[in-house]
C-alpha positions as CSV (number, residue, x, y, z in Angstrom):
1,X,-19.3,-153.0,112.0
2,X,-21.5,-153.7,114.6
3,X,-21.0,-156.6,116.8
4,X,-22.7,-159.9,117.1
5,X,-23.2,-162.5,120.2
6,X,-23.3,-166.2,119.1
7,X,-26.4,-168.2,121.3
8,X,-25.5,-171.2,120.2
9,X,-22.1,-173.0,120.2
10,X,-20.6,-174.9,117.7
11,X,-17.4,-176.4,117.7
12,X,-14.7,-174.5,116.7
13,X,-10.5,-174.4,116.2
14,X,-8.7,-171.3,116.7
15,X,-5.4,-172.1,114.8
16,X,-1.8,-170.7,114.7
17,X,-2.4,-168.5,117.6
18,X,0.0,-166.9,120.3
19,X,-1.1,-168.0,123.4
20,X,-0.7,-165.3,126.6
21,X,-1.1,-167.9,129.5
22,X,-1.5,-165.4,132.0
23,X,1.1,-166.6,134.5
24,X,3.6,-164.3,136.4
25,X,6.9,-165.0,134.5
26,X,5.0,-163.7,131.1
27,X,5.4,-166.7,129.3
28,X,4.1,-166.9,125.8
29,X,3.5,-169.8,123.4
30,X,3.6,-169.5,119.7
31,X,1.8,-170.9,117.1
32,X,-0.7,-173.2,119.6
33,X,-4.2,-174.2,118.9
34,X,-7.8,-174.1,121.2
35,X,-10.2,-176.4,120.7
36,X,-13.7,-176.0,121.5
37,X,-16.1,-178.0,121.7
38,X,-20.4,-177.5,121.6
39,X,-20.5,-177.6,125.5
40,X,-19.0,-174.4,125.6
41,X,-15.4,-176.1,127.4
42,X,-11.7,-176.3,126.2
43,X,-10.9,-180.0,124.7
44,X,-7.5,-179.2,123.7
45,X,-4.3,-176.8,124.2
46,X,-1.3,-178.2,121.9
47,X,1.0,-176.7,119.7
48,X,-1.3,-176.6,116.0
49,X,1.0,-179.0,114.2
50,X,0.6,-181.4,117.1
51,X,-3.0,-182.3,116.6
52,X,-5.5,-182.2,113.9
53,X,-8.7,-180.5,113.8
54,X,-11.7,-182.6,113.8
55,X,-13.7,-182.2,110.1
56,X,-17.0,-180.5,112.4
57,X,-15.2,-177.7,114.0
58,X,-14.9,-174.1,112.1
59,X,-11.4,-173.2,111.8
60,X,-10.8,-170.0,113.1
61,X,-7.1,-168.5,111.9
62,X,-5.1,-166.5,114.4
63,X,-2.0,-165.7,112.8
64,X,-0.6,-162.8,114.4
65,X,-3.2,-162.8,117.0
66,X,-2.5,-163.3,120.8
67,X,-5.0,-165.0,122.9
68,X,-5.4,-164.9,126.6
69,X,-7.9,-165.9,129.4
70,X,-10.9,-163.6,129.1
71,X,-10.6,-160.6,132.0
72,X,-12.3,-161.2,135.3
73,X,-13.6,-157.8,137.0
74,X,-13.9,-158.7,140.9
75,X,-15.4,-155.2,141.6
76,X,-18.9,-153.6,139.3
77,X,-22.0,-152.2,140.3
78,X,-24.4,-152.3,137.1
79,X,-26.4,-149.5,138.1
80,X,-25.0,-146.5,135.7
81,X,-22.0,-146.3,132.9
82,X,-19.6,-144.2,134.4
83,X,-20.4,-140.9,134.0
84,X,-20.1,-138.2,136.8
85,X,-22.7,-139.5,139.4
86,X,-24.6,-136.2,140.5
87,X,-23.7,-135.7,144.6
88,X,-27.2,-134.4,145.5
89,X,-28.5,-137.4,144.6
90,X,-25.8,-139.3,146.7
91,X,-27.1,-137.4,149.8
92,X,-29.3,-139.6,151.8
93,X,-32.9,-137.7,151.2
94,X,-31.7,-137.8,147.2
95,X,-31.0,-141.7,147.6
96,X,-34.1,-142.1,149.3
97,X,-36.0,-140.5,146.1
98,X,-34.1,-142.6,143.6
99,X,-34.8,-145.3,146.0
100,X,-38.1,-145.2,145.6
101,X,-38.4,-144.2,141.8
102,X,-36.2,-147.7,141.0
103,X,-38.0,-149.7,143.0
104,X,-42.0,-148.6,140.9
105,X,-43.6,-150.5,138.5
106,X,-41.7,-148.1,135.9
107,X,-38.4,-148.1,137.7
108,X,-37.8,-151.8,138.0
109,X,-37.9,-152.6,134.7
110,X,-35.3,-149.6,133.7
111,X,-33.1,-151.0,136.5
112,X,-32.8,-154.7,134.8
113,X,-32.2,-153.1,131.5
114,X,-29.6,-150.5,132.8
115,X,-27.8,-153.6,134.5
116,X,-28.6,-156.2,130.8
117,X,-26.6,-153.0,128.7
118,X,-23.7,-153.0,131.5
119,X,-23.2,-156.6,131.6
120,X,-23.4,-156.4,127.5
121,X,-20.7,-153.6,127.6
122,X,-17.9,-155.2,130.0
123,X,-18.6,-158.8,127.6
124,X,-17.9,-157.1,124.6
125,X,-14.8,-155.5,126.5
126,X,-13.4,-159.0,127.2
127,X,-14.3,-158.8,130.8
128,X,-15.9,-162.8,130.7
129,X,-16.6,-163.2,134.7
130,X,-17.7,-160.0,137.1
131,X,-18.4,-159.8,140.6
132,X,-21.3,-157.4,141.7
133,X,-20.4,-155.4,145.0
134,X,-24.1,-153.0,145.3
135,X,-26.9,-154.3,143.8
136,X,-30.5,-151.9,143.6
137,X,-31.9,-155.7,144.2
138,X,-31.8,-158.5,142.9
139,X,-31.3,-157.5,138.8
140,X,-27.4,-159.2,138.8
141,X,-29.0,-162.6,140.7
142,X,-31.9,-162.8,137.5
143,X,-29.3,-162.0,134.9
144,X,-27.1,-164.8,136.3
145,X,-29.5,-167.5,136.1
146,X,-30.6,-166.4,132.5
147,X,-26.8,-166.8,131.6
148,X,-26.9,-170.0,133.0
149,X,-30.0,-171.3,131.2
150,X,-29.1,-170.1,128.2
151,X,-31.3,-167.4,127.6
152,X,-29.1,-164.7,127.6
153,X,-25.0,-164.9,127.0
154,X,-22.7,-162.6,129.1
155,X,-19.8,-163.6,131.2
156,X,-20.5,-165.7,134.8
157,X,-21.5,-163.7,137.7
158,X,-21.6,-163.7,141.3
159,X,-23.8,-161.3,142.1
160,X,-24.3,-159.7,145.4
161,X,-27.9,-158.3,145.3
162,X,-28.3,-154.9,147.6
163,X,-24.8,-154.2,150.3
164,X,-25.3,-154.4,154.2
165,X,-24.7,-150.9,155.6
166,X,-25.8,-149.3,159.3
167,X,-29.1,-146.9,158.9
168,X,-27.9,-144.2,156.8
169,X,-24.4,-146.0,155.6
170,X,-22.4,-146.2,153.1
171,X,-24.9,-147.4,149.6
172,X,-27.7,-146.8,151.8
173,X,-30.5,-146.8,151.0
174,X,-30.3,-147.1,147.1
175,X,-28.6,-150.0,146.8
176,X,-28.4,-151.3,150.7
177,X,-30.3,-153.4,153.0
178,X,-29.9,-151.8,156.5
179,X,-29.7,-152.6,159.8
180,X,-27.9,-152.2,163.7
181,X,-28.0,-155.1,166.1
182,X,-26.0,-158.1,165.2
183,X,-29.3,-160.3,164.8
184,X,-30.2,-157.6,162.0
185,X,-27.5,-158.2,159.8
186,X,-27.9,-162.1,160.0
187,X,-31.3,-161.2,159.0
188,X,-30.5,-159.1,156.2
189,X,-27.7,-161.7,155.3
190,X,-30.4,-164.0,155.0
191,X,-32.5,-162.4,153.1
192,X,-29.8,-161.9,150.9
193,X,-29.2,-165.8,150.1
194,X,-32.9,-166.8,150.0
195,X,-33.1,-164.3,146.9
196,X,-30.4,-166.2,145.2
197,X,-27.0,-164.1,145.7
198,X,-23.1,-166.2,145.4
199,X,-21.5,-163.0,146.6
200,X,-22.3,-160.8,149.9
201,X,-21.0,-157.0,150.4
202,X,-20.4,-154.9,153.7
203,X,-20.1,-151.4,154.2
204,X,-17.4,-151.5,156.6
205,X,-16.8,-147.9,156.9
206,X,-18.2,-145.0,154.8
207,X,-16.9,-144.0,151.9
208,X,-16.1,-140.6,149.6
209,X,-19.1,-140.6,146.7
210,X,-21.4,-139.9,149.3
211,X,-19.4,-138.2,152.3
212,X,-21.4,-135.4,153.6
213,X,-19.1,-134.3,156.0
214,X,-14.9,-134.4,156.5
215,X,-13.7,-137.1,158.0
216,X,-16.9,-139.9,156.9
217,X,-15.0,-141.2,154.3
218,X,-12.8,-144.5,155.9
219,X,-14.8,-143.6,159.2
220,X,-15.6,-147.4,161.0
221,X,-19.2,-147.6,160.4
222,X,-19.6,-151.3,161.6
223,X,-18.2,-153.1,164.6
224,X,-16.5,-156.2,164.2
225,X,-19.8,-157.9,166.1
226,X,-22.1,-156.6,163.4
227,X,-20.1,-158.1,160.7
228,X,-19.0,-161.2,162.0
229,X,-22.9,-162.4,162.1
230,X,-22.5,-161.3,158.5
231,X,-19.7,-163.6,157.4
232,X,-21.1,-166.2,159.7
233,X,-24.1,-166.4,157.7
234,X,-22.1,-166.1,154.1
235,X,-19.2,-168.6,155.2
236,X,-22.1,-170.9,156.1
237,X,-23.9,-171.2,152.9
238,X,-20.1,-171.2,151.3
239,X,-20.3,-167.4,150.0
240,X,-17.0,-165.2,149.9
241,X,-18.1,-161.4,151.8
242,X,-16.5,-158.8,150.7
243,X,-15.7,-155.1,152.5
244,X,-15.8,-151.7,151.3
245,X,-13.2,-150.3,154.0
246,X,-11.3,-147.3,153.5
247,X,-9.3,-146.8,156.7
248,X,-6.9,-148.6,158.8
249,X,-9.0,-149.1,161.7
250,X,-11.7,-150.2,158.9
251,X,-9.9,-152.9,157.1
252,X,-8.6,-154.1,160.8
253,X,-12.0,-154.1,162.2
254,X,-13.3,-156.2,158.8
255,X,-10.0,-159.0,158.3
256,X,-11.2,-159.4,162.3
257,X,-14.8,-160.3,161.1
258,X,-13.7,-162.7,158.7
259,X,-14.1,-160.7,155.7
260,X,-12.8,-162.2,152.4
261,X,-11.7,-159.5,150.4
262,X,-11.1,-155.8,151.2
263,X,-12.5,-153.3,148.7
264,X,-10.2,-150.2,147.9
265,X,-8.3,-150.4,151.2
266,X,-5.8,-147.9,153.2
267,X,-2.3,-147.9,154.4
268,X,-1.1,-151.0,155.4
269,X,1.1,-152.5,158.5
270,X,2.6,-155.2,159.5
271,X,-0.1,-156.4,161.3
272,X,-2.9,-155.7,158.9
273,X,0.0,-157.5,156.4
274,X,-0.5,-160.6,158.2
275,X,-4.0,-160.4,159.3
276,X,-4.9,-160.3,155.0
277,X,-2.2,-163.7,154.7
278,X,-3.2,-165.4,158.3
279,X,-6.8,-165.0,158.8
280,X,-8.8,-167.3,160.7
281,X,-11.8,-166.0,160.5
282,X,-12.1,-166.1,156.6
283,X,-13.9,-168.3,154.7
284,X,-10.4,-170.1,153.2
285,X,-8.2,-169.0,156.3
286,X,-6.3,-165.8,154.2
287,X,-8.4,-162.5,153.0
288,X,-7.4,-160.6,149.2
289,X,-7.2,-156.9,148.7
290,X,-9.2,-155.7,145.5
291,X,-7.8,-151.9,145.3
292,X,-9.7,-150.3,142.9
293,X,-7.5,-147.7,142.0
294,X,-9.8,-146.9,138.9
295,X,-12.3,-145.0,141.4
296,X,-9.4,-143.6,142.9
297,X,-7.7,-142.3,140.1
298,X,-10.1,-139.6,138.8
299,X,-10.3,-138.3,141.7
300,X,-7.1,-137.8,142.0
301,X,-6.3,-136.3,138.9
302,X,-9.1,-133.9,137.7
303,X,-10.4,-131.0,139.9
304,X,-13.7,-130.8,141.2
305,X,-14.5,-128.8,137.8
306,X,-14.2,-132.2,136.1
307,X,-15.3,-134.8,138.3
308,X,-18.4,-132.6,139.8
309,X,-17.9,-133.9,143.1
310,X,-18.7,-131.9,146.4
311,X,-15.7,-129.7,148.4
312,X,-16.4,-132.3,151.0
313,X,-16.1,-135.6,148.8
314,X,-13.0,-133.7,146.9
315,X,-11.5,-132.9,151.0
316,X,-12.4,-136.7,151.6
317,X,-11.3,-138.5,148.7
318,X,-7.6,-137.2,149.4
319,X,-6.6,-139.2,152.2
320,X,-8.4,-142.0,151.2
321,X,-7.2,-142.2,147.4
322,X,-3.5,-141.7,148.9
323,X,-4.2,-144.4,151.3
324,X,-5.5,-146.6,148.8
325,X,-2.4,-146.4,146.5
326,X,-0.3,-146.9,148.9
327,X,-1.9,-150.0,150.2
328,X,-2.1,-151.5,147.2
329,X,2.2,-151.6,146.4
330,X,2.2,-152.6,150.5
331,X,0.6,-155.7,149.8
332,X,1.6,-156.5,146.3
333,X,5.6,-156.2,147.7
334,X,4.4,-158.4,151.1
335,X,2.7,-161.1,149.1
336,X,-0.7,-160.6,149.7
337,X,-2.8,-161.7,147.2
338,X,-4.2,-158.5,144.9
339,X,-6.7,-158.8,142.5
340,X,-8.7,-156.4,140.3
341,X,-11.5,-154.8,140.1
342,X,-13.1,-151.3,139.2
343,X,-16.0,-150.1,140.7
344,X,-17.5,-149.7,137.7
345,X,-20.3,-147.1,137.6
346,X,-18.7,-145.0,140.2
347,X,-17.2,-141.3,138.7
348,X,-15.8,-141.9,135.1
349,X,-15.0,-145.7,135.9
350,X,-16.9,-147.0,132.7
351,X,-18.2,-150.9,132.1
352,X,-15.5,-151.2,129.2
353,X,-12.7,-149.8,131.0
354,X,-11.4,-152.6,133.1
355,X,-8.0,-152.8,131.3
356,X,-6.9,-149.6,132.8
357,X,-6.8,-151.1,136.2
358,X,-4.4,-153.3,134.8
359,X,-2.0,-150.6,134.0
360,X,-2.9,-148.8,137.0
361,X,-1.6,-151.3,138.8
362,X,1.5,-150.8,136.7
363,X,1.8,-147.2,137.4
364,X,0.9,-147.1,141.2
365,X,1.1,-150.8,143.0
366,X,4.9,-152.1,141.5
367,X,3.6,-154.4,139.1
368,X,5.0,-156.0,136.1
369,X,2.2,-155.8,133.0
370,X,2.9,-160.0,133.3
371,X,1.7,-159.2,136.9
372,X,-1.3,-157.2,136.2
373,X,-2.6,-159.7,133.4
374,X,-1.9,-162.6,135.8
375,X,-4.1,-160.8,138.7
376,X,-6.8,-160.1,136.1
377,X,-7.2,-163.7,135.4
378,X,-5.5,-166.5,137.7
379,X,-5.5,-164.4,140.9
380,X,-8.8,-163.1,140.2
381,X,-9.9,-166.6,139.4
382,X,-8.7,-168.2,142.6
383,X,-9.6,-165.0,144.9
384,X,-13.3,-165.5,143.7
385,X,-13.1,-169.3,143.9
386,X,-14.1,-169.8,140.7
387,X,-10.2,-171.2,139.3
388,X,-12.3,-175.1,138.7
389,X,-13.9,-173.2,136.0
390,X,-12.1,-170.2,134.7
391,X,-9.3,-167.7,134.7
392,X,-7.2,-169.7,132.5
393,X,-6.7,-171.7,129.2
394,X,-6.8,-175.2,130.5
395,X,-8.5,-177.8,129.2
396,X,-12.0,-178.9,130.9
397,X,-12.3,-175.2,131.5
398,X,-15.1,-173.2,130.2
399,X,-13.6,-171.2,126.6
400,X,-13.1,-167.9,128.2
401,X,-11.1,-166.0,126.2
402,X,-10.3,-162.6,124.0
403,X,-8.0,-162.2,120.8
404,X,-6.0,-159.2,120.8
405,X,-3.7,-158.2,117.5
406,X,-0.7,-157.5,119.7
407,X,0.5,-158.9,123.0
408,X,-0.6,-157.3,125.8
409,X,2.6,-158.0,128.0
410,X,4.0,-155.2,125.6
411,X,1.5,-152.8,125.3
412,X,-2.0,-153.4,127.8
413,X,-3.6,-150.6,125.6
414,X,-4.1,-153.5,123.5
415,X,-6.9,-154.9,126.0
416,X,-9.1,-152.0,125.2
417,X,-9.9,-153.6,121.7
418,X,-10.0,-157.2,121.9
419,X,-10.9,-159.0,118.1
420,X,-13.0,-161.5,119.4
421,X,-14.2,-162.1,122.8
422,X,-15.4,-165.7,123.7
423,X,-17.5,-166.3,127.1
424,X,-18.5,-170.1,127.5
425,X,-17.5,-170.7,124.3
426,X,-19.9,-168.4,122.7
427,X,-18.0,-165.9,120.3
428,X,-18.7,-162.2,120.0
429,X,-17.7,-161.5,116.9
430,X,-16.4,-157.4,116.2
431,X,-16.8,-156.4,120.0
432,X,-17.4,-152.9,119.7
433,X,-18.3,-151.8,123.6
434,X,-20.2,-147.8,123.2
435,X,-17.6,-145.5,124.5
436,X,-17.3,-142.3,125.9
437,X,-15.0,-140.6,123.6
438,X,-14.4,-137.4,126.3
439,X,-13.9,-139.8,128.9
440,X,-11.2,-141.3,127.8
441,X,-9.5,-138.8,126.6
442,X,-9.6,-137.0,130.0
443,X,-8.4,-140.5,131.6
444,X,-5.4,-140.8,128.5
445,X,-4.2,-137.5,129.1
446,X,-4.7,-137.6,132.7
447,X,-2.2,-141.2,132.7
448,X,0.2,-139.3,130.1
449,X,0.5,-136.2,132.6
450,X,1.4,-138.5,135.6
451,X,4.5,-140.4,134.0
């Protein structure tokens, strides 16, 4: 059965459901009802015998569903689906060349398509708000504001429009603006904002998809200088910046800057502990850590046979998946907030997979599946700044929400095949996301193999 998106919204009642509310302790509330009404926000949570349903809203039966807050994917790039990205195109001449074939009168409109199907594929997932982190331009910023008038339905964005790199960094040039002095990346900052972006991006150090020699990946590819004018420029027109930073000296360098969240990560100290919960220089005065151990992973597992990666990106990516794991259960045990995201589009990371960070998290960072749900909803929520609106079931929020037909706090497999996603209050009815049936059964056997 193929799935189908709902433009409009009408009123509805979902009835008799069992209601995951995504906190840390697990709690779960039986038989509750959702009311929805046609401006797309919750009007009432209550138990379904305590309130009636008003004679204009559908009545939608979930007995022996569960219902939680829809997913919220702090981490995607839009550009690709998740299969093996080829490494000579991640060489700088070969991003050059696909830099120039995206941006032509026959690539740009291939580019807002590619990024229309991935935003379709993490809805129909249950992923119902995503953060772009890598942008070819300004595709995420156009989709946004189509969301938001109406033309289109997908899940909210913040979308960060092309990264900041140095010449020759990390994203550049395919999907990075680049610069060196200081007054360059206020520039590029700038130009950033005026094209409409609520999220900005640094390349903080380089990284392991396209390493061309040992030792670039985590390598500090930005003073703290260069991106303080960055955040400076953000934190003044109220936008979170996020780092990609893969070292030590990387994430140091970037919680100095003022960076909000730190993408991926490294090993973690004491210090770097309290510079992510005490940092002055942030926007809100503490920084998040966003691990993305689905890039990670793969990379870990498979051999370069599989993956299709370079000697040098396989040599690359071992210190800095290790680092990244262990950073992660660092700051989850020291109470630093963690949220989730996947890098989606990077090496076998698909648009639909964003439950597997979840039990990821599980398997590598310490945390309870209560835990993981909780950080792909309320953490994610408040680490984004977006908790006034979403990340929960509360009334006055907007209905964001997926029905599974088992709880999730038991199995999170469950999350891979959500009933019925709602985004705004819009239902997608029979989600059914395209999948990559050899993917995931590399990734299944790959998680099996590792307990």
């Amino acid at each position: 059965m193929t799935s189908r998106i709902s433009k409009t919204i009408e009123p509805f009642a979902l009835v008799h459901i069992n209601l995951v509310t995504g906190d840390e302790r697990g709690t779960l509330l039986p038989d509750m009802m959702i009311l929805v009404g046609a401006h797309g926000r919750i009007e009432t949570v209550a138990p379904s015998a305590d309130v009636p349903v008003p004679n204009e809203y559908h009545v939608l039966d979930g007995t022996g569903k569960y219902v939680m807050p829809g997913l919220i994917n702090a981490h995607t790039h839009l550009f690709s689906q998740g299969r093996p990205l080829n490494p000579k195109m991640a060489t700088p001449k070969g991003q050059r060349i696909t830099a120039a074939i995206v941006h032509s009168p026959v690539g740009k409109p291939y580019v807002a398509a590619t990024a229309k199907n991935s935003v379709r594929t993490l809805l129909e997932s249950g992923v119902t708000t995503i953060r772009t982190l890598g942008d070819i331009a300004y595709e995420a910023v156009a989709l946004r504001d189509d969301i938001a008038a109406g033309e289109e339905v997908g899940p909210h964005i913040l979308a960060s429009g092309p990264l900041l790199a140095i010449p020759d960094g990390h994203g550049a040039p395919l999907i990075a603006l680049e610069g060196e002095a200081p007054q360059d990346m206020r520039a590029n900052t700038r130009r950033n904002i005026a094209n409409g972006v609520n999220a900005v991006k640094i390349a903080a150090t380089g990284g392991v998809t396209d390493s061309q020699v040992l030792g670039e990946a985590g390598a500090p590819q930005m003073t703290v200088e260069q991106m303080r004018a960055i955040c400076d420029e953000a934190h003044d027109a109220g936008i979170l910046v996020a780092a990609h930073a893969q070292s030590a000296e990387g994430v140091r360098r970037a919680l100095a800057a003022g960076v909000d969240t730190i993408e991926h990560g490294s090993r973690l100290d004491d210090a770097l502990i309290e510079s992510f919960k005490h940092n002055p220089n942030a926007l809100r005065g503490y920084s998040a850590l966003i691990p993305t151990i689905s890039a990670g992973f793969p990379l870990h597992a498979f051999g370069r046979d599989v993956t299709g990666i370079t000697e040098i990106q396989a040599e690359n990516s071992r210190t800095v998946v290790d680092g990244m794991l262990a950073g992660a259960r660092a700051a989850h045990e020291a109470g630093v907030l963690v949220g989730v995201g996947t890098d989606t589009a990077m090496t076998f990371v698909t648009q639909y997979n964003t439950w597997r960070e979840l039990a990821l998290l599980v398997k590598y960072a310490g945390f309870t599946p209560a835990e993981a749900v909780r950080a792909a909803t309320r953490t994610n929520a408040r680490i984004l700044n977006v908790s006034g609106i979403t990340g929960s079931l509360d009334e006055g929020k907007y209905a964001d929400m997926m029905v599974l037909d088992s709880n999730p706090l038991d199995d999170l497999s469950t999350l891979a095949h959500p009933k019925l996603v709602v985004a705004g209050g819009h239902p997608v009815w029979h989600p059914a996301p395209k999948r990559f049936d050899d993917i995931d059964r590399l990734l299944d056997e790959a998680m099996r193999r590792e307990e």
